[in-house]
HTML snippet that shows the backbone in 3Dmol.js (N, CA, C, O; Angstrom):
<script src="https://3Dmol.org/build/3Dmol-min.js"></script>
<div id="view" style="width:600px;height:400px;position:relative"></div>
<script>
const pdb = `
ATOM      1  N   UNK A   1      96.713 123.147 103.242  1.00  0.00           N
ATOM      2  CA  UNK A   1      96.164 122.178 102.323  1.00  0.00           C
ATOM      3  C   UNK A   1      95.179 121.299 103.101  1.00  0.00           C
ATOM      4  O   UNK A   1      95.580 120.741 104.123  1.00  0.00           O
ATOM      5  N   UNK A   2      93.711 121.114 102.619  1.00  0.00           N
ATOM      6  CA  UNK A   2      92.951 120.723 103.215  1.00  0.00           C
ATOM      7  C   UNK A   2      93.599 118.901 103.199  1.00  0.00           C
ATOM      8  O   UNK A   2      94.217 118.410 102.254  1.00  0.00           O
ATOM      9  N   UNK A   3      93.234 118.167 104.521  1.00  0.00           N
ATOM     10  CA  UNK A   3      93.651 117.000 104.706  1.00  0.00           C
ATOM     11  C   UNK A   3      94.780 116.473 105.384  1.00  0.00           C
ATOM     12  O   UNK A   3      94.872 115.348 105.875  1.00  0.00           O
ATOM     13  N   UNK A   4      96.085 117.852 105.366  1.00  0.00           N
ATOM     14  CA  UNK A   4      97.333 117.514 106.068  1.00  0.00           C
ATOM     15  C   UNK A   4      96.925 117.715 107.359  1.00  0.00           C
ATOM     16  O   UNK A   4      96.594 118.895 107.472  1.00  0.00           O
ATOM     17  N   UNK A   5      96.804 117.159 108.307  1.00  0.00           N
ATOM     18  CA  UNK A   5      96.403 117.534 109.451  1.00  0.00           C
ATOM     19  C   UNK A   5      97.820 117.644 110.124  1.00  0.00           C
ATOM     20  O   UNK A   5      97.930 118.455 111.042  1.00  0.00           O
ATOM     21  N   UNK A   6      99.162 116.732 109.665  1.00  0.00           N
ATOM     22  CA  UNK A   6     100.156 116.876 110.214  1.00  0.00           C
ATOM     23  C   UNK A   6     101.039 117.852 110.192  1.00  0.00           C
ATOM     24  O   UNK A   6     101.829 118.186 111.075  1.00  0.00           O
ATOM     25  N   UNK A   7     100.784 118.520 108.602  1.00  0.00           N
ATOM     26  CA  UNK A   7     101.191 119.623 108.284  1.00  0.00           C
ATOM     27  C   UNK A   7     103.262 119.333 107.677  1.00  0.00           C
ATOM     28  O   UNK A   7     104.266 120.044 107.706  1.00  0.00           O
ATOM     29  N   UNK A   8     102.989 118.085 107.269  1.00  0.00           N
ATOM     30  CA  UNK A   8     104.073 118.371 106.331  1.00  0.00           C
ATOM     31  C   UNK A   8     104.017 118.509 104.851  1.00  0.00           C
ATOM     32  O   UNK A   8     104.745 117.895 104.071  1.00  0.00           O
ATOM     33  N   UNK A   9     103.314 119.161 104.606  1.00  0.00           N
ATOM     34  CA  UNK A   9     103.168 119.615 102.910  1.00  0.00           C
ATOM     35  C   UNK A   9     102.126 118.728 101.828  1.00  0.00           C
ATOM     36  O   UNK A   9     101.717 119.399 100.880  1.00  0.00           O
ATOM     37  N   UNK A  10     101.806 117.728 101.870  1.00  0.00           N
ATOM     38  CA  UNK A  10     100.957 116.239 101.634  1.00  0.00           C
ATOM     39  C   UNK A  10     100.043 115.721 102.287  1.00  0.00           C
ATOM     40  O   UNK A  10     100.131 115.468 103.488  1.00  0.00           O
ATOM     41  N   UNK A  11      99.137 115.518 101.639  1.00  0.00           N
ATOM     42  CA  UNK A  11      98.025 114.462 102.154  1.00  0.00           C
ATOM     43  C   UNK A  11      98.168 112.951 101.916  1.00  0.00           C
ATOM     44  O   UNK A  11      97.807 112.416 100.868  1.00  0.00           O
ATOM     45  N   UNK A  12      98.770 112.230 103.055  1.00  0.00           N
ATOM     46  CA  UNK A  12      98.641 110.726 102.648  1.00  0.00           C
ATOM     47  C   UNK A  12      98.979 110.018 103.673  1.00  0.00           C
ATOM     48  O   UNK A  12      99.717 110.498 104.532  1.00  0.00           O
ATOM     49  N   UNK A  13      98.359 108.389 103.783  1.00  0.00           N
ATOM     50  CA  UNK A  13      97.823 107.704 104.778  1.00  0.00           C
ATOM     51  C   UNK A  13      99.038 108.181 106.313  1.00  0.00           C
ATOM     52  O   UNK A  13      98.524 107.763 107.351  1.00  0.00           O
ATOM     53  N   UNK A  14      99.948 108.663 106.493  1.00  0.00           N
ATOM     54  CA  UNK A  14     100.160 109.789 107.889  1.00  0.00           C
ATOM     55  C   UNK A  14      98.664 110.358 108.370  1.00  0.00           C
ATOM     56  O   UNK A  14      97.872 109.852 109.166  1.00  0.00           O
ATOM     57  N   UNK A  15      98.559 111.680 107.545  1.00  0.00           N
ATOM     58  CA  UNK A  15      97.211 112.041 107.883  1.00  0.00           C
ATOM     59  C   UNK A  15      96.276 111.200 107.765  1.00  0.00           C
ATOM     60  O   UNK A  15      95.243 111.867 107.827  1.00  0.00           O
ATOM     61  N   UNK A  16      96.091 110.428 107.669  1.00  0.00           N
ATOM     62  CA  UNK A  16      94.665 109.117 107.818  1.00  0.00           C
ATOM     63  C   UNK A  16      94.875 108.554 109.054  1.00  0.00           C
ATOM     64  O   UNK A  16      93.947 108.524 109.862  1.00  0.00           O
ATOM     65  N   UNK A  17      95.574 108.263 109.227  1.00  0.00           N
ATOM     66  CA  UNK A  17      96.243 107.338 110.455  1.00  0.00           C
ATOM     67  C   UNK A  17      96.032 108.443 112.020  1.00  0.00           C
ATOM     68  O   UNK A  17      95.623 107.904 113.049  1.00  0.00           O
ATOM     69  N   UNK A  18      96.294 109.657 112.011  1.00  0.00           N
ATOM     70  CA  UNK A  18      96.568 110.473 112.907  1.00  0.00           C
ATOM     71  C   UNK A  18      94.806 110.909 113.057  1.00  0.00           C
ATOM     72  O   UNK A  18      94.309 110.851 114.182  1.00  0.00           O
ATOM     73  N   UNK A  19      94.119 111.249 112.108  1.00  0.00           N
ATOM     74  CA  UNK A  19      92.606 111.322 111.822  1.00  0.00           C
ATOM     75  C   UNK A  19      92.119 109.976 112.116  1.00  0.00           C
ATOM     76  O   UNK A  19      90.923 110.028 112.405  1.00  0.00           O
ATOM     77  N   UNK A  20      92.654 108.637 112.157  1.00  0.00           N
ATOM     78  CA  UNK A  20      91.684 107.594 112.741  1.00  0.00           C
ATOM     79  C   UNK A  20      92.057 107.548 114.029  1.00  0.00           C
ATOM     80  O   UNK A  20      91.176 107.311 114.855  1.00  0.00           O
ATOM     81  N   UNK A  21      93.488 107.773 114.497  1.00  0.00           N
ATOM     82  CA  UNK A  21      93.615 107.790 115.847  1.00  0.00           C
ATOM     83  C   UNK A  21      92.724 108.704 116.789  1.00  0.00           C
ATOM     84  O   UNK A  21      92.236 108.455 117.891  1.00  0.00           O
ATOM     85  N   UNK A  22      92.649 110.230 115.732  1.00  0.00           N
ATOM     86  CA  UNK A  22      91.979 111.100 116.846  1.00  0.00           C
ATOM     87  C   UNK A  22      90.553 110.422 117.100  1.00  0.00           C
ATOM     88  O   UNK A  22      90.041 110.427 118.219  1.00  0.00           O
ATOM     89  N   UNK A  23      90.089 109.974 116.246  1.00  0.00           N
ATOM     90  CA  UNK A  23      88.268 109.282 116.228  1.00  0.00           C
ATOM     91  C   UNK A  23      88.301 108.593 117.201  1.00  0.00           C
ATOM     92  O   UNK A  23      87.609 108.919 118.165  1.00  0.00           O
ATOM     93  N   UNK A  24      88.857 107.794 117.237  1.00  0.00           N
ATOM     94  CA  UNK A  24      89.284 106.655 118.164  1.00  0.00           C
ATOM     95  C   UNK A  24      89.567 107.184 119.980  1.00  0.00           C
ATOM     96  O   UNK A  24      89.164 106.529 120.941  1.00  0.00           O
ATOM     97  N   UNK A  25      90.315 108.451 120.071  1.00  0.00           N
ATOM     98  CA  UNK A  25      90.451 108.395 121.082  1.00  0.00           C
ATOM     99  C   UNK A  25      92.399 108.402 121.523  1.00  0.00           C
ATOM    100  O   UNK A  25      93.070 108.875 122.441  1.00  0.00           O
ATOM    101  N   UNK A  26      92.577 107.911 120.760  1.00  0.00           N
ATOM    102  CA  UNK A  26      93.866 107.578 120.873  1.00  0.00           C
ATOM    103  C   UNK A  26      94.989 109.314 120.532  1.00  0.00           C
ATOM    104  O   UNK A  26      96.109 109.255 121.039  1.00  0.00           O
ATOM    105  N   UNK A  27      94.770 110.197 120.021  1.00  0.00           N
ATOM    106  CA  UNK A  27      95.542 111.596 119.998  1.00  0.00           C
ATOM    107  C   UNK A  27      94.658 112.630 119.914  1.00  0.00           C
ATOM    108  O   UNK A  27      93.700 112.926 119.200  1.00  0.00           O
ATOM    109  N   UNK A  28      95.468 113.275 121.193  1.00  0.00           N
ATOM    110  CA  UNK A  28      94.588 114.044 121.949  1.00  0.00           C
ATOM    111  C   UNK A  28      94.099 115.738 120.892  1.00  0.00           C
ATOM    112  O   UNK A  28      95.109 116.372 120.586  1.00  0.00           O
ATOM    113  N   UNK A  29      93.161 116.189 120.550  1.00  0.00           N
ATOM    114  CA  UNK A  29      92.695 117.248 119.593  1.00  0.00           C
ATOM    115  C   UNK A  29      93.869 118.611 119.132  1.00  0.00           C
ATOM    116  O   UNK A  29      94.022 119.407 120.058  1.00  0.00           O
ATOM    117  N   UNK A  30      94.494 118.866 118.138  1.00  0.00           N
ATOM    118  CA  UNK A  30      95.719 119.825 118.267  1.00  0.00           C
ATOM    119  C   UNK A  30      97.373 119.811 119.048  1.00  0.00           C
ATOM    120  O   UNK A  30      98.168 120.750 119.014  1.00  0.00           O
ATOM    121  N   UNK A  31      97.473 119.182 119.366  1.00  0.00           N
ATOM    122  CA  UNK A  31      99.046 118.479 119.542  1.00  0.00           C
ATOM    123  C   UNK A  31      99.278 117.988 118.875  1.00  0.00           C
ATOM    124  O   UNK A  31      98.545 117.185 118.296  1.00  0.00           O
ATOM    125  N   UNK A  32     100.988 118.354 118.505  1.00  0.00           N
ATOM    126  CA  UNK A  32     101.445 117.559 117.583  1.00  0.00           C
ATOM    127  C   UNK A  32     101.676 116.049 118.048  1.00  0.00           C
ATOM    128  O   UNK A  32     101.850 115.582 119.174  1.00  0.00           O
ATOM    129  N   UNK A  33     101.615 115.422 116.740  1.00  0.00           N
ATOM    130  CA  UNK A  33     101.543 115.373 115.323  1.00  0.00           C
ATOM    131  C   UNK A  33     100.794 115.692 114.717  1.00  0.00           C
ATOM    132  O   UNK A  33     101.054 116.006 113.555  1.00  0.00           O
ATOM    133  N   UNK A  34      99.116 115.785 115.370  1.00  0.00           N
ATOM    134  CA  UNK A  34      98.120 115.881 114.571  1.00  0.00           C
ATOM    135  C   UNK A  34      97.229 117.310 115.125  1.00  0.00           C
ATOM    136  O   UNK A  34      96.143 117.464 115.684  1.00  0.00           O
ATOM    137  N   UNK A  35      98.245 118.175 114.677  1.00  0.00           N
ATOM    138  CA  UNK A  35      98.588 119.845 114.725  1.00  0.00           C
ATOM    139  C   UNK A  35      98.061 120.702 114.033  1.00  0.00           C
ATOM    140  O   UNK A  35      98.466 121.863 114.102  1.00  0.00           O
ATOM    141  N   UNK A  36      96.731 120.241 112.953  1.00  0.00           N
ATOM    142  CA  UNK A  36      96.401 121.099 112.397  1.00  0.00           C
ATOM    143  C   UNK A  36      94.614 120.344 112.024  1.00  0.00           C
ATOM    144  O   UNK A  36      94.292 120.014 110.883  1.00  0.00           O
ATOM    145  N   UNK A  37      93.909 120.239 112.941  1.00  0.00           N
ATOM    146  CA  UNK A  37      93.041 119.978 112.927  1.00  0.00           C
ATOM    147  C   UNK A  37      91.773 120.381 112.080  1.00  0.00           C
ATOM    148  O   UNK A  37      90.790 119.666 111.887  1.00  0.00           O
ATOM    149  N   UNK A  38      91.944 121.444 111.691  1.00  0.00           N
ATOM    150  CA  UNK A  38      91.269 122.165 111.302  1.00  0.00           C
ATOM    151  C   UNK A  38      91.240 122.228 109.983  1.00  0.00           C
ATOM    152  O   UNK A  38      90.509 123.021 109.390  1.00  0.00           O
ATOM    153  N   UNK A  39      92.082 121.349 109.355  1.00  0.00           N
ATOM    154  CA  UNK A  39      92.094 120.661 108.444  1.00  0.00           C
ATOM    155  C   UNK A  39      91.588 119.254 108.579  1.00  0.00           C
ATOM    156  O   UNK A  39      91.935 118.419 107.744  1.00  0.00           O
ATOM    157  N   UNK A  40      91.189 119.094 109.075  1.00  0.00           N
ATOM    158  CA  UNK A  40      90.724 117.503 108.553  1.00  0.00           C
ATOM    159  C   UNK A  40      89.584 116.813 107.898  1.00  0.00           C
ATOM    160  O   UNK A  40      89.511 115.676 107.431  1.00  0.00           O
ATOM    161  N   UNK A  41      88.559 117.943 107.988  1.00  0.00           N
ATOM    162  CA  UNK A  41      87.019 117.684 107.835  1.00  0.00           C
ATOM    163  C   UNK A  41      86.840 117.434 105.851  1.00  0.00           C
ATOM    164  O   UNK A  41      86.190 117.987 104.964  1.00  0.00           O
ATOM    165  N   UNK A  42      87.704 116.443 105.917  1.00  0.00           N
ATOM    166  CA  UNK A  42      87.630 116.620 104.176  1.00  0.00           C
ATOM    167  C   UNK A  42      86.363 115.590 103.653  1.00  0.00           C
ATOM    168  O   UNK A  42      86.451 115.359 102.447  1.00  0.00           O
ATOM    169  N   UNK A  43      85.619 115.165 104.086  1.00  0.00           N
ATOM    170  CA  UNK A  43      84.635 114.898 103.912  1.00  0.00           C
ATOM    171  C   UNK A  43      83.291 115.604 103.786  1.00  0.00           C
ATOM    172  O   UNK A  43      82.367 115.210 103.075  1.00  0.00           O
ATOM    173  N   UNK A  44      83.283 116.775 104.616  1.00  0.00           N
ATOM    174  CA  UNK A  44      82.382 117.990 104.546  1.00  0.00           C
ATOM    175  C   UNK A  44      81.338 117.209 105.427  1.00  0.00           C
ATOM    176  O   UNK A  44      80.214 117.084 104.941  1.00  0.00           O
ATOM    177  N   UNK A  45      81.601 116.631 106.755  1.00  0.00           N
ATOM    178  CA  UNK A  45      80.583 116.213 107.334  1.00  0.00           C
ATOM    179  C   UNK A  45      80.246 117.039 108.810  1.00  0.00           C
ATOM    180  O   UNK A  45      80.715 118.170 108.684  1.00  0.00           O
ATOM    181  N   UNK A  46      79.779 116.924 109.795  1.00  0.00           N
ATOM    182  CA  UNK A  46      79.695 117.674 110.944  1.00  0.00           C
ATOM    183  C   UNK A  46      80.661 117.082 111.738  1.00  0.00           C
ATOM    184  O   UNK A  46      80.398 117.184 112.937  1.00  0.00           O
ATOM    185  N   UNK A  47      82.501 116.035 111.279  1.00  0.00           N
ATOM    186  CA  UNK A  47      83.410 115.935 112.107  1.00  0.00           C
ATOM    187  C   UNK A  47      84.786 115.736 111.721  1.00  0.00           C
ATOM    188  O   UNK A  47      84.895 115.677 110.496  1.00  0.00           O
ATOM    189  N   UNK A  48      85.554 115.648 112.164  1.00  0.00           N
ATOM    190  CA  UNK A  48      86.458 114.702 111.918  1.00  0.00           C
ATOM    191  C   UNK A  48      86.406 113.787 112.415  1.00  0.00           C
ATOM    192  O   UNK A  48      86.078 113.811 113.601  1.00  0.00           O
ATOM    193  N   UNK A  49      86.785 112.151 111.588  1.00  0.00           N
ATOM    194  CA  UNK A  49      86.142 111.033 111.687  1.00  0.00           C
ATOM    195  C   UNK A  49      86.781 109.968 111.090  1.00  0.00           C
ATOM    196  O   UNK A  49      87.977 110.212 110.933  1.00  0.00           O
ATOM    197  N   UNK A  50      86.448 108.891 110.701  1.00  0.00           N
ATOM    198  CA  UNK A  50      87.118 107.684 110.161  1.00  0.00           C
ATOM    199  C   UNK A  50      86.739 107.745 108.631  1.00  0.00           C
ATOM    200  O   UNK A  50      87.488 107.507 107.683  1.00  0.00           O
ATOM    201  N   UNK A  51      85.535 108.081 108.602  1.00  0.00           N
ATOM    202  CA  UNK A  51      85.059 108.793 107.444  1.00  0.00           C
ATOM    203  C   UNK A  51      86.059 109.934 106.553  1.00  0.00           C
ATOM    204  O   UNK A  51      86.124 110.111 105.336  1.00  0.00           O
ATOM    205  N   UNK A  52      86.747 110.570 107.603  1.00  0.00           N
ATOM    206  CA  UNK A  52      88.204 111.389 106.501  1.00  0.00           C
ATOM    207  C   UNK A  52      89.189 110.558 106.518  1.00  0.00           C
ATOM    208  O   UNK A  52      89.898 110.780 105.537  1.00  0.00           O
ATOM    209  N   UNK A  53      89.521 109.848 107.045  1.00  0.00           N
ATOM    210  CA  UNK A  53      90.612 109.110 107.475  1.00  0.00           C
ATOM    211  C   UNK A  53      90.561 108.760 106.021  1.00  0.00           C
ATOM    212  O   UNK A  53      91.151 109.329 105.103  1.00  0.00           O
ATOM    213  N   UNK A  54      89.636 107.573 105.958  1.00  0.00           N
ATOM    214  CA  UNK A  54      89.157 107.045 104.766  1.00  0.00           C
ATOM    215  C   UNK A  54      89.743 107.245 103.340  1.00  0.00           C
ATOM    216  O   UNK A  54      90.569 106.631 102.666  1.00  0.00           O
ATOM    217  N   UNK A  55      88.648 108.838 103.071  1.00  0.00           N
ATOM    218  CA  UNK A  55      89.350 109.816 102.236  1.00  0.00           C
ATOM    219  C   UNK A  55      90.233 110.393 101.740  1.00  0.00           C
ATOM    220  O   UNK A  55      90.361 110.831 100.597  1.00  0.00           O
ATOM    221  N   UNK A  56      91.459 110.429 103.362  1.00  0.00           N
ATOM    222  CA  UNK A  56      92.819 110.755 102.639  1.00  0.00           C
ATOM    223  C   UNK A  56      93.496 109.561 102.408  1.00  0.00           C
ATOM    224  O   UNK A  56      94.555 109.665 101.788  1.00  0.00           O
ATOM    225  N   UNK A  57      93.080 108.261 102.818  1.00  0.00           N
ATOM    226  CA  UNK A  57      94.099 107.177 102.329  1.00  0.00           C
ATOM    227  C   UNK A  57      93.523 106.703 101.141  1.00  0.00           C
ATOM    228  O   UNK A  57      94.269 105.818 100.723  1.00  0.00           O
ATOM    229  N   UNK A  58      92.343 106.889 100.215  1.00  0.00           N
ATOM    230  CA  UNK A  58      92.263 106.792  99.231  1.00  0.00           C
ATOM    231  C   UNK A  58      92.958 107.905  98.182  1.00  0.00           C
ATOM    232  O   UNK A  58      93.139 107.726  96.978  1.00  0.00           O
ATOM    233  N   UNK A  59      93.361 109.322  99.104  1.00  0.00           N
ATOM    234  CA  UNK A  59      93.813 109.741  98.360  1.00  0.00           C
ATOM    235  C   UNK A  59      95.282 109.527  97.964  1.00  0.00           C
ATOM    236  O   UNK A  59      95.839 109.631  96.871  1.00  0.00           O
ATOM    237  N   UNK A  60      95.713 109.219  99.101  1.00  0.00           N
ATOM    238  CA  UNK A  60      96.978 108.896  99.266  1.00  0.00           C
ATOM    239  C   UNK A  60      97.587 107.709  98.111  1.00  0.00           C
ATOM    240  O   UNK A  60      98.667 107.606  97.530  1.00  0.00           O
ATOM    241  N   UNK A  61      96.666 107.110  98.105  1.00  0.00           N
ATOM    242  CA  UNK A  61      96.964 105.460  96.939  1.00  0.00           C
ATOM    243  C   UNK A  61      96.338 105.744  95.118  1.00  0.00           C
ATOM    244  O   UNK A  61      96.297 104.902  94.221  1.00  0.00           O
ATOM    245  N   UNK A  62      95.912 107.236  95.056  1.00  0.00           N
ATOM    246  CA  UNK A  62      95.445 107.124  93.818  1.00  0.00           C
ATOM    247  C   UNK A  62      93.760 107.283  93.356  1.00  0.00           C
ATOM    248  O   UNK A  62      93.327 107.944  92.412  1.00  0.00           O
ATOM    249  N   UNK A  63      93.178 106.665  94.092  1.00  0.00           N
ATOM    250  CA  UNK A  63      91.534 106.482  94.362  1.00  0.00           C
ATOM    251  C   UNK A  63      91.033 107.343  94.054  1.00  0.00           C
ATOM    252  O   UNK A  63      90.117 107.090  93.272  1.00  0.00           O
ATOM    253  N   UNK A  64      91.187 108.549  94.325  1.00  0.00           N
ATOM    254  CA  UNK A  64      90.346 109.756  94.458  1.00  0.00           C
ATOM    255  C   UNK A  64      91.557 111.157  94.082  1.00  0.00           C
ATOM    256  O   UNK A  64      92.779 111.081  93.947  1.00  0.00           O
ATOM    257  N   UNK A  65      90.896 112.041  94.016  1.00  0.00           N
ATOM    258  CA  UNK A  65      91.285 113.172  93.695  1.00  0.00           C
ATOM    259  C   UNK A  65      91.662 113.517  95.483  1.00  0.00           C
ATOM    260  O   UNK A  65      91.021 112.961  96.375  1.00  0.00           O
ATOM    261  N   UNK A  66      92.978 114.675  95.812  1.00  0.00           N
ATOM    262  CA  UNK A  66      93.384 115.204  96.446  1.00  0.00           C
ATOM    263  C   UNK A  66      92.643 116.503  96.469  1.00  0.00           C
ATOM    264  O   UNK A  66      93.099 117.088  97.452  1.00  0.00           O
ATOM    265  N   UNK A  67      91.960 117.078  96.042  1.00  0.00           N
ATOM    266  CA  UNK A  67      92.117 118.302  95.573  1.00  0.00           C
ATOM    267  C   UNK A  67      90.399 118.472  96.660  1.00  0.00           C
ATOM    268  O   UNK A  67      89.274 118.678  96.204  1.00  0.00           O
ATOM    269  N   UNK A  68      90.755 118.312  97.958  1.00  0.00           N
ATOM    270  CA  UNK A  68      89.506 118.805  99.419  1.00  0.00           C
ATOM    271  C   UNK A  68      89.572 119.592  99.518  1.00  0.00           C
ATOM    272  O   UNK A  68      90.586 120.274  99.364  1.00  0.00           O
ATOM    273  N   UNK A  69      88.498 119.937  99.837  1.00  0.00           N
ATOM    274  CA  UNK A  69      87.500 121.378 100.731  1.00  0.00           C
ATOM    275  C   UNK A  69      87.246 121.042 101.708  1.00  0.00           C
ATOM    276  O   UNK A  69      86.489 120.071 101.757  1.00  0.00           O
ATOM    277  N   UNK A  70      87.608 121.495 102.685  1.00  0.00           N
ATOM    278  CA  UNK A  70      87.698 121.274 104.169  1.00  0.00           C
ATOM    279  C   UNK A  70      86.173 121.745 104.492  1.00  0.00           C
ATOM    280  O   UNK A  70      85.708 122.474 103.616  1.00  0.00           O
ATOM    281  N   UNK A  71      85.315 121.464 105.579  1.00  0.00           N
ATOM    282  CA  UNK A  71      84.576 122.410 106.221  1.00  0.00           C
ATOM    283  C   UNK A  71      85.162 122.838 107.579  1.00  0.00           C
ATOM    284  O   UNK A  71      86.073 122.074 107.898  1.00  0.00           O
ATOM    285  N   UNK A  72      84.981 123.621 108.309  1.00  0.00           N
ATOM    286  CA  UNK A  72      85.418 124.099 109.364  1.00  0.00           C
ATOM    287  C   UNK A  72      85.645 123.045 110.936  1.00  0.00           C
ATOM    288  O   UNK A  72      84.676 122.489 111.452  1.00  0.00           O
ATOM    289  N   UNK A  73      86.404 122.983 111.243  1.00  0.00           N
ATOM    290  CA  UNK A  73      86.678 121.884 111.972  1.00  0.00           C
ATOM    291  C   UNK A  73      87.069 122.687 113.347  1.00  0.00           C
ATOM    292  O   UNK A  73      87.408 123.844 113.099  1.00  0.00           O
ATOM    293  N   UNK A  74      87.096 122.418 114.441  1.00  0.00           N
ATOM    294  CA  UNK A  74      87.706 122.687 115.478  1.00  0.00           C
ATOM    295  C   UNK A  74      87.468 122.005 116.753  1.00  0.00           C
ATOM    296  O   UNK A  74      86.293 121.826 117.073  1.00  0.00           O
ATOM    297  N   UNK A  75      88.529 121.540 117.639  1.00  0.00           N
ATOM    298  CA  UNK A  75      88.792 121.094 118.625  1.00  0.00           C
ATOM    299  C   UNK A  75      87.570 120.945 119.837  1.00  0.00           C
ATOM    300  O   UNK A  75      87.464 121.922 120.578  1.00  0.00           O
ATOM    301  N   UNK A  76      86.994 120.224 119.989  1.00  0.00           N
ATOM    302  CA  UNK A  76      85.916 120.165 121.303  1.00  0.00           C
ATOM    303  C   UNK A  76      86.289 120.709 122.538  1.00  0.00           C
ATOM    304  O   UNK A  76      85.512 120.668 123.491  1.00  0.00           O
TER     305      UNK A  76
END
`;
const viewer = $3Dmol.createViewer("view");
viewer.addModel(pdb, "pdb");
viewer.setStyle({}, {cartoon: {color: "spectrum"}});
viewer.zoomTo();
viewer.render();
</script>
């Protein structure tokens, strides 16, 4: 499911949180928790970013539709 980056079944502010950490610096690319990277690009931009982060905690609260298209994401 595009957005779980944690990979427990759901998209919601978990995966936002683990997607602002990775931006940040703070969890390192594909280790768990934030184990499925390749999901995260739900913004359809050239990253994963604060910019998805964003996205799934609006999705998470209602805001927006769940229902992402990932673009291809992978680990630097």
């Amino acid at each position: 499911m595009c957005g779980d980056v944690n990979g427990d079944g759901v998209v919601n502010i978990g995966d936002a949180l683990l997607t602002a950490q990775y931006d940040v610096g703070l969890r390192p690319c594909g280790q768990a928790p934030f184990s499925h990277p390749e999901l995260c690009n739900v913004n359809r931009d050239a990253g994963c970013n604060i910019g998805d982060a964003l996205k799934m905690a609006q999705c998470d609260v209602g805001l927006i539709s769940c229902a992402f298209v990932c673009n291809p994401f992978s680990c630097p």
